[in-house]
C-alpha positions in Angstrom: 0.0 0.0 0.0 1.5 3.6 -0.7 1.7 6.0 1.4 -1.4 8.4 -0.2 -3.3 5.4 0.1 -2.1 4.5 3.8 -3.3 8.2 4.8 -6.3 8.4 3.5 -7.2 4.7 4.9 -5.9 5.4 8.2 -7.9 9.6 8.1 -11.0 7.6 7.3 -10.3 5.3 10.3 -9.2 8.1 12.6 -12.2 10.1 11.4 -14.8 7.4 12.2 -13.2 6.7 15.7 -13.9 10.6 15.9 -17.7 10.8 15.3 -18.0 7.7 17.6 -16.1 9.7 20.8 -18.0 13.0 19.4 -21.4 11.2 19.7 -20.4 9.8 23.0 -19.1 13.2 24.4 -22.4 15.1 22.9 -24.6 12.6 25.0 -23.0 13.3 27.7 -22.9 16.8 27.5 -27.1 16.8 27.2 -27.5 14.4 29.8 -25.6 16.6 32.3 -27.5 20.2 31.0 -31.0 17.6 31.8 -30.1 16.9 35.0 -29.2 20.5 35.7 -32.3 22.0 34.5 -30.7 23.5 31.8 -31.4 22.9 27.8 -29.4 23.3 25.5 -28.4 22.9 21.7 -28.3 19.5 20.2 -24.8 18.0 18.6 -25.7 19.4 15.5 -26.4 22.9 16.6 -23.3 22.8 18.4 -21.1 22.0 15.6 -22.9 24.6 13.6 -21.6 26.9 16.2 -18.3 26.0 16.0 -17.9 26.0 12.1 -19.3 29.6 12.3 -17.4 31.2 14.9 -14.1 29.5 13.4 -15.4 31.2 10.0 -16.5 34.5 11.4 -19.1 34.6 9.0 -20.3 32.2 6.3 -23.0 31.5 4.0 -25.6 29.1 4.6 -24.9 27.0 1.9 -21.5 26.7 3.0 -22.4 25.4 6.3 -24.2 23.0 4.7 -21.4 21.4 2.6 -19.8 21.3 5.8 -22.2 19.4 7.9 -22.8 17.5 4.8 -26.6 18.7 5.8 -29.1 19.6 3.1 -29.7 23.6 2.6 -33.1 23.3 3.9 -32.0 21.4 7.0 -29.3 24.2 7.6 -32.0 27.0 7.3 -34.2 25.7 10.1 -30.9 25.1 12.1 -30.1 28.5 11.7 -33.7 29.8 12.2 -33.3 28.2 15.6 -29.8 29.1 16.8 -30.8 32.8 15.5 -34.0 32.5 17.5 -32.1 31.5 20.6 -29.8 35.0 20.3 -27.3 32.7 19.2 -26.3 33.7 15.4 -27.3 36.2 13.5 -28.1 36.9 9.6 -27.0 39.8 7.9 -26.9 40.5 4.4 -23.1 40.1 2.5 -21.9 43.9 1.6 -20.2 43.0 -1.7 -23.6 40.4 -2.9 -26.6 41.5 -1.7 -28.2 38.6 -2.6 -26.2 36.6 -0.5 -26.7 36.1 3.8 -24.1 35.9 5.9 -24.4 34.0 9.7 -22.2 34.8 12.4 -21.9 33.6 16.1 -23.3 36.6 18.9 -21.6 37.7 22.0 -24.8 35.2 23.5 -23.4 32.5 21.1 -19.6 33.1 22.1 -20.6 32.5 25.9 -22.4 29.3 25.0 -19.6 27.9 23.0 -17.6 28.6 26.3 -19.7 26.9 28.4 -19.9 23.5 25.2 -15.5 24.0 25.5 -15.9 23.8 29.4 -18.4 20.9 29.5 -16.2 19.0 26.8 -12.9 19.7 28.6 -14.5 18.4 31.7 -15.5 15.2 29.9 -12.2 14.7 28.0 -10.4 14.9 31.3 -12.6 11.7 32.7 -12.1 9.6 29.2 -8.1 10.4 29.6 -7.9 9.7 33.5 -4.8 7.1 33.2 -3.4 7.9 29.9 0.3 8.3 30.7 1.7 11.7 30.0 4.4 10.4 26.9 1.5 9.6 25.0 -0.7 12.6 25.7 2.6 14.9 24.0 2.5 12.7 20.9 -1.3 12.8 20.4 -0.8 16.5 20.7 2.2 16.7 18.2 0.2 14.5 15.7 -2.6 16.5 15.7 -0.5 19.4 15.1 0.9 17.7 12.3 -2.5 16.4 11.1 -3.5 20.2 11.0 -1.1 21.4 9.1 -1.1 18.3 6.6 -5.3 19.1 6.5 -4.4 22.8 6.2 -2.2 22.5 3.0 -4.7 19.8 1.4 -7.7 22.0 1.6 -5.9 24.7 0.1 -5.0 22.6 -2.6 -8.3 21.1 -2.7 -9.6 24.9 -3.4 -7.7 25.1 -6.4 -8.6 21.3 -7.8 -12.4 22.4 -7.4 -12.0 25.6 -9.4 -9.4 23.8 -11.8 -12.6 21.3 -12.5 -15.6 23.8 -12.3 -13.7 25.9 -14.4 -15.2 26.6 -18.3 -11.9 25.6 -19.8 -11.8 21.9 -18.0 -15.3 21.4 -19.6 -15.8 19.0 -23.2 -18.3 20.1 -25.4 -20.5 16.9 -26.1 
């Protein structure tokens, strides 16, 4: 097996492993905001919120591709975050056409209180994990973000190169 096909084996692995803790770690999270009273967002909403705030501002449609959600689904997510005083729409200056979402001061404070809730978790699922192994987890997501980094910018320019008039036959 070469190596391109050794990485992109072992991402799909690393990635599934990921939505399996994610979903675990979400649970969790709801189950404790029950018990205290206090709802909440579900997973979905709260990876919405992330993606956002990490974008500043992005376009509906664009949150979809990333949550690999339909547009529709996406709207009546937003819809409810921006009901909650957590988003907000706001028309893009250079397309007027075009809606931009961003996170609110109310939505900043709520991610704060996910990061805490998931810190708090993470610390009881790594209880006993030596230290050595903690570092290299840490450097190899490091390197894993700047390996993901440099692919997605490349990956920008494959999508143009192929969505581009010139790449298209005539029939």
């Amino acid at each position: 097996m070469d190596k391109i096909e050794q990485l992109i084996k072992s991402h799909f692995k690393m990635e599934h492993l990921k939505r399996k803790l994610e979903g675990n770690m979400a649970e969790c999270i709801l189950k404790e905001e029950e018990e205290g009273g206090c709802t909440s967002t579900h997973k979905t909403m709260g990876k919405a919120l992330l993606l956002i705030r990490e974008e500043g501002e992005i376009m509906p449609s664009t949150l979809a591709r990333y949550l690999d959600l339909k547009k529709s689904s996406v709207t009546s997510l937003i819809d409810t975050l921006e009901k909650d005083g957590l988003v907000c729409r706001k028309n893009d200056p250079s397309d007027r056409r075009k809606v931009l979402v961003s996170v609110t001061k109310k939505g900043i404070e709520h991610i704060n209180l996910m990061w805490s809730k998931a810190i708090s978790i993470g610390e009881k699922c790594l209880v006993g994990i030596d230290d050595e192994l903690l570092d290299r987890a840490i450097e190899a997501q490091l390197t894993l973000i700047e390996l993901h980094q440099q692919m997605y910018e490349r990956s920008v320019k494959v999508a143009e190169q192929k969505c581009s008039p010139e790449s298209q036959t005539k029939k």
